[in-house]
Backbone as ProteinMPNN parsed JSONL, in Angstrom:
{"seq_chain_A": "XXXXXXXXXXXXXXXXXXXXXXXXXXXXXXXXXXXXXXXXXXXXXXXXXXXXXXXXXXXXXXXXXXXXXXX", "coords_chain_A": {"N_chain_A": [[94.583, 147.763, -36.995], [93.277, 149.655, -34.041], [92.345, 152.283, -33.03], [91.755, 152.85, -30.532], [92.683, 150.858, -28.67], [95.256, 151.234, -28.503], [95.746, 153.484, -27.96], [94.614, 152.972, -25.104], [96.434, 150.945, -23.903], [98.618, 152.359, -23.926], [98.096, 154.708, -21.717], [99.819, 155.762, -20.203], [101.98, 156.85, -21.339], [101.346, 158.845, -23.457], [99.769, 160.605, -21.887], [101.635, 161.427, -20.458], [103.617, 163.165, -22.074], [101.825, 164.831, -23.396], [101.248, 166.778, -20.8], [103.852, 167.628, -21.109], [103.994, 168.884, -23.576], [102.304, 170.695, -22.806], [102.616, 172.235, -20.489], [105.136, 173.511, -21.613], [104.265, 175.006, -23.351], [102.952, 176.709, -21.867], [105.014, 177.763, -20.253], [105.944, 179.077, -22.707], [104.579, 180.868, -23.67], [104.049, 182.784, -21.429], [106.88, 183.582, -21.329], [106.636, 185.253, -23.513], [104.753, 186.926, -23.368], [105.988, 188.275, -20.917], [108.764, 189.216, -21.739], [110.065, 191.239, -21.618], [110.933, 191.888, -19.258], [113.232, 190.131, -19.04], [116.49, 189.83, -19.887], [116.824, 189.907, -23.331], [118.416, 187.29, -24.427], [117.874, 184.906, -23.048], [115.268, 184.769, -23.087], [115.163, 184.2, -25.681], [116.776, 181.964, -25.852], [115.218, 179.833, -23.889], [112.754, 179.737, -25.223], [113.724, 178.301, -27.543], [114.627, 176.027, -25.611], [112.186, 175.034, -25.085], [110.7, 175.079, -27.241], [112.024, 172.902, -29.044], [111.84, 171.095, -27.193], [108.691, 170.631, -27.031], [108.6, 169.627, -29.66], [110.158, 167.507, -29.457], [108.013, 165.944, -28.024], [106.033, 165.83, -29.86], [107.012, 164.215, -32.034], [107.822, 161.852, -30.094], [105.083, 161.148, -29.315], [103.757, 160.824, -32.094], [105.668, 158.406, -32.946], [104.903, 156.658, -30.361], [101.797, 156.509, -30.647], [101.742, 155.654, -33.421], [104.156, 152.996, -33.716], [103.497, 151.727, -31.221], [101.172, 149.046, -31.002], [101.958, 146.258, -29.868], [101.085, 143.37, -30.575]], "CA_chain_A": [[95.145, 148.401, -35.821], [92.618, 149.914, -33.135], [93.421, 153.313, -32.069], [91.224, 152.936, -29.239], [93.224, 149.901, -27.932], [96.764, 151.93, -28.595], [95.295, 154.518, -26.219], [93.99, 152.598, -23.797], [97.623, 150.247, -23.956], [100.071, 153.187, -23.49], [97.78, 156.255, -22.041], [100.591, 157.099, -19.478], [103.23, 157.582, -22.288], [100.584, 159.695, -24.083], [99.458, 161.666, -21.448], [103.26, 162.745, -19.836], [104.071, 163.814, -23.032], [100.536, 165.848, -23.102], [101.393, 167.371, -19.75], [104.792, 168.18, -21.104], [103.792, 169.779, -24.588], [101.089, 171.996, -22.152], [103.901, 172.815, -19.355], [105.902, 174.204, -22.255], [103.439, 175.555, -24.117], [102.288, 177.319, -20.964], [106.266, 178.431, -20.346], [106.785, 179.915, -23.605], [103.459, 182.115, -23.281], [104.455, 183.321, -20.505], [107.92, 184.059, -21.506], [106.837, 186.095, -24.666], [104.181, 188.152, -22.762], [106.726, 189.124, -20.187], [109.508, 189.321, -22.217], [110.295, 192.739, -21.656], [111.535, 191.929, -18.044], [114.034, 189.402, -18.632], [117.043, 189.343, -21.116], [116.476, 189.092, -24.994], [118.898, 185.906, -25.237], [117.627, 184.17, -21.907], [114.234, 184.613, -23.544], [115.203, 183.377, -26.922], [117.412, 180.482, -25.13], [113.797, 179.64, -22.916], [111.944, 179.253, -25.965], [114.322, 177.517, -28.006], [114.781, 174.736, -25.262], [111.254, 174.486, -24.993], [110.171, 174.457, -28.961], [112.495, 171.573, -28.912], [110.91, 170.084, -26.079], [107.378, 170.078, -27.718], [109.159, 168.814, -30.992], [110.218, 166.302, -28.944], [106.994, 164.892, -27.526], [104.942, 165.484, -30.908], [107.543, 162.848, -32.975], [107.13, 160.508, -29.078], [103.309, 160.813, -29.413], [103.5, 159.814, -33.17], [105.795, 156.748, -32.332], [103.642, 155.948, -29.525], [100.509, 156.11, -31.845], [102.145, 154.298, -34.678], [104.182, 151.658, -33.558], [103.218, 150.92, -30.167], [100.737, 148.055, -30.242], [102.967, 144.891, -30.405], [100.45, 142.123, -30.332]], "C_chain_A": [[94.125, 149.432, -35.311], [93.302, 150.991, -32.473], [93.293, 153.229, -30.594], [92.37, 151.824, -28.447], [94.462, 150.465, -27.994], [96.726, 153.257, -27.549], [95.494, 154.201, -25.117], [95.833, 151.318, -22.856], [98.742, 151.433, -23.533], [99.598, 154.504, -23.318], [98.938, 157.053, -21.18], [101.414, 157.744, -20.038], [102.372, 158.685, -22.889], [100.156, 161.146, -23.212], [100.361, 162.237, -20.379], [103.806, 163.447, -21.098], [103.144, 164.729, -23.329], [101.142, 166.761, -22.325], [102.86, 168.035, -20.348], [104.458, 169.278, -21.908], [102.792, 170.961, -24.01], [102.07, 172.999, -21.345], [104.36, 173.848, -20.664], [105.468, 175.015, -23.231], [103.134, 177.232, -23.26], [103.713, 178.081, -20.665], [106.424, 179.669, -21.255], [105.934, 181.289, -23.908], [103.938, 182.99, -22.419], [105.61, 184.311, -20.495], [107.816, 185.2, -22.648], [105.655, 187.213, -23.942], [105.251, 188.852, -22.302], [108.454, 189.194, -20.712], [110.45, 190.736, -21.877], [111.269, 192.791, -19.832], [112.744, 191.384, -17.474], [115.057, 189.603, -20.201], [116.401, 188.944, -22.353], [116.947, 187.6, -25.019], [118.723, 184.8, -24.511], [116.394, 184.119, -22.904], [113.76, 183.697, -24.826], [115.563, 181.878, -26.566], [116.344, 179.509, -24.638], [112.889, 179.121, -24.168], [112.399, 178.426, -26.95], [114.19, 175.942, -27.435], [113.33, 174.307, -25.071], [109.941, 174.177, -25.939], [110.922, 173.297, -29.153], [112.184, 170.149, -28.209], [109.221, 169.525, -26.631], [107.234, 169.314, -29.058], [109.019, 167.68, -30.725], [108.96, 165.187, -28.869], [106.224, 165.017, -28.969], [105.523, 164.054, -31.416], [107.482, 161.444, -31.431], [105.887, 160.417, -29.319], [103.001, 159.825, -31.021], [104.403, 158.437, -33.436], [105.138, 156.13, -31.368], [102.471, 155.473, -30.2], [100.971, 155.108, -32.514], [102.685, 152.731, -34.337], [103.778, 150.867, -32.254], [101.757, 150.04, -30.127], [101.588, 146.984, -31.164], [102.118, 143.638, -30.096], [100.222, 141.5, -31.508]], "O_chain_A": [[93.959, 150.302, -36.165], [94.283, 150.964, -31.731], [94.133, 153.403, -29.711], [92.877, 152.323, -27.441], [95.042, 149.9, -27.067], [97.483, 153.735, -26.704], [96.201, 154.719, -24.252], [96.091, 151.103, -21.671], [99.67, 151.16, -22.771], [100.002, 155.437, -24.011], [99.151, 158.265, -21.201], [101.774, 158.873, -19.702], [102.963, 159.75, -22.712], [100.177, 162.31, -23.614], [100.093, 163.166, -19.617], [104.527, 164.424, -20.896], [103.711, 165.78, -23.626], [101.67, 167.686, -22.942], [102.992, 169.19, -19.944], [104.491, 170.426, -21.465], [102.541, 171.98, -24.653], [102.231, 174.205, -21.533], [103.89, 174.986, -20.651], [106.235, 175.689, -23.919], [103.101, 178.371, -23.725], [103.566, 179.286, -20.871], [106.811, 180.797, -20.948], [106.368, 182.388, -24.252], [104.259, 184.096, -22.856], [105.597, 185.424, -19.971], [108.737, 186.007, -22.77], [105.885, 188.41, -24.111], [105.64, 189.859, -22.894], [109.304, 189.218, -19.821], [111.661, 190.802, -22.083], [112.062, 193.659, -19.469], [113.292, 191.609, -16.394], [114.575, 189.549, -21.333], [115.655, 187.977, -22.508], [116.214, 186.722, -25.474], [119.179, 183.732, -24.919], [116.566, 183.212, -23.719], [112.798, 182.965, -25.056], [114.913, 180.874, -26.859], [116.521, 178.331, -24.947], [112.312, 178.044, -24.022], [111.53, 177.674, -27.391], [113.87, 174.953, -28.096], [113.205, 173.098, -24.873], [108.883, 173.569, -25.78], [110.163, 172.422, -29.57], [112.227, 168.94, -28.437], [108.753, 168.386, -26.61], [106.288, 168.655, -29.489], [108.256, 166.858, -31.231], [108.875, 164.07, -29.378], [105.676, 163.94, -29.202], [104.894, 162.999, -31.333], [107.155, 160.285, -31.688], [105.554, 159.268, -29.609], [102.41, 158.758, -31.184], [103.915, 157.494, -34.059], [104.779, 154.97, -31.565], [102.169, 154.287, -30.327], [100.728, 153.916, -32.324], [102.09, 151.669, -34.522], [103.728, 149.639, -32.195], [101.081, 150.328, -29.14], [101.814, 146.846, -32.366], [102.595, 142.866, -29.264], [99.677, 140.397, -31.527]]}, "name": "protein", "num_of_chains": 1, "seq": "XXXXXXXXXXXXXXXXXXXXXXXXXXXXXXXXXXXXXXXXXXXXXXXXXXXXXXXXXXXXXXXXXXXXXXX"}
């Protein structure tokens, strides 16, 4: 099994789930700098749904990797 060809076979699944884990990456930065401006439990809530969210796409990226080439 050819990673290169598991790339090149499914890069858009790979790289919306990229773009997501950055988005939310880039969110939760944001949210813990300026923390101070918005609610404690909005803040906690904010980073919660969006450590879940990057959870998310790591275990999609490693089913993508793993099982996606079906040939």
């Amino acid at each position: 099994m050819d990673l290169w060809i598991i790339i090149k076979q499914s890069y858009v699944f790979i790289s919306i789930f990229i773009i997501i884990m950055l988005l939310s990456l880039l969110i939760i930065g944001s949210i813990w700098k300026k923390r101070v401006n918005i609610p404690k439990s909005l803040a906690a809530l904010t980073i919660i749904i969006f450590g879940l969210l990057i959870i998310f796409s790591l275990f999609s990226l490693i089913f993508i990797i793993s099982f996606g080439y079906n040939s």
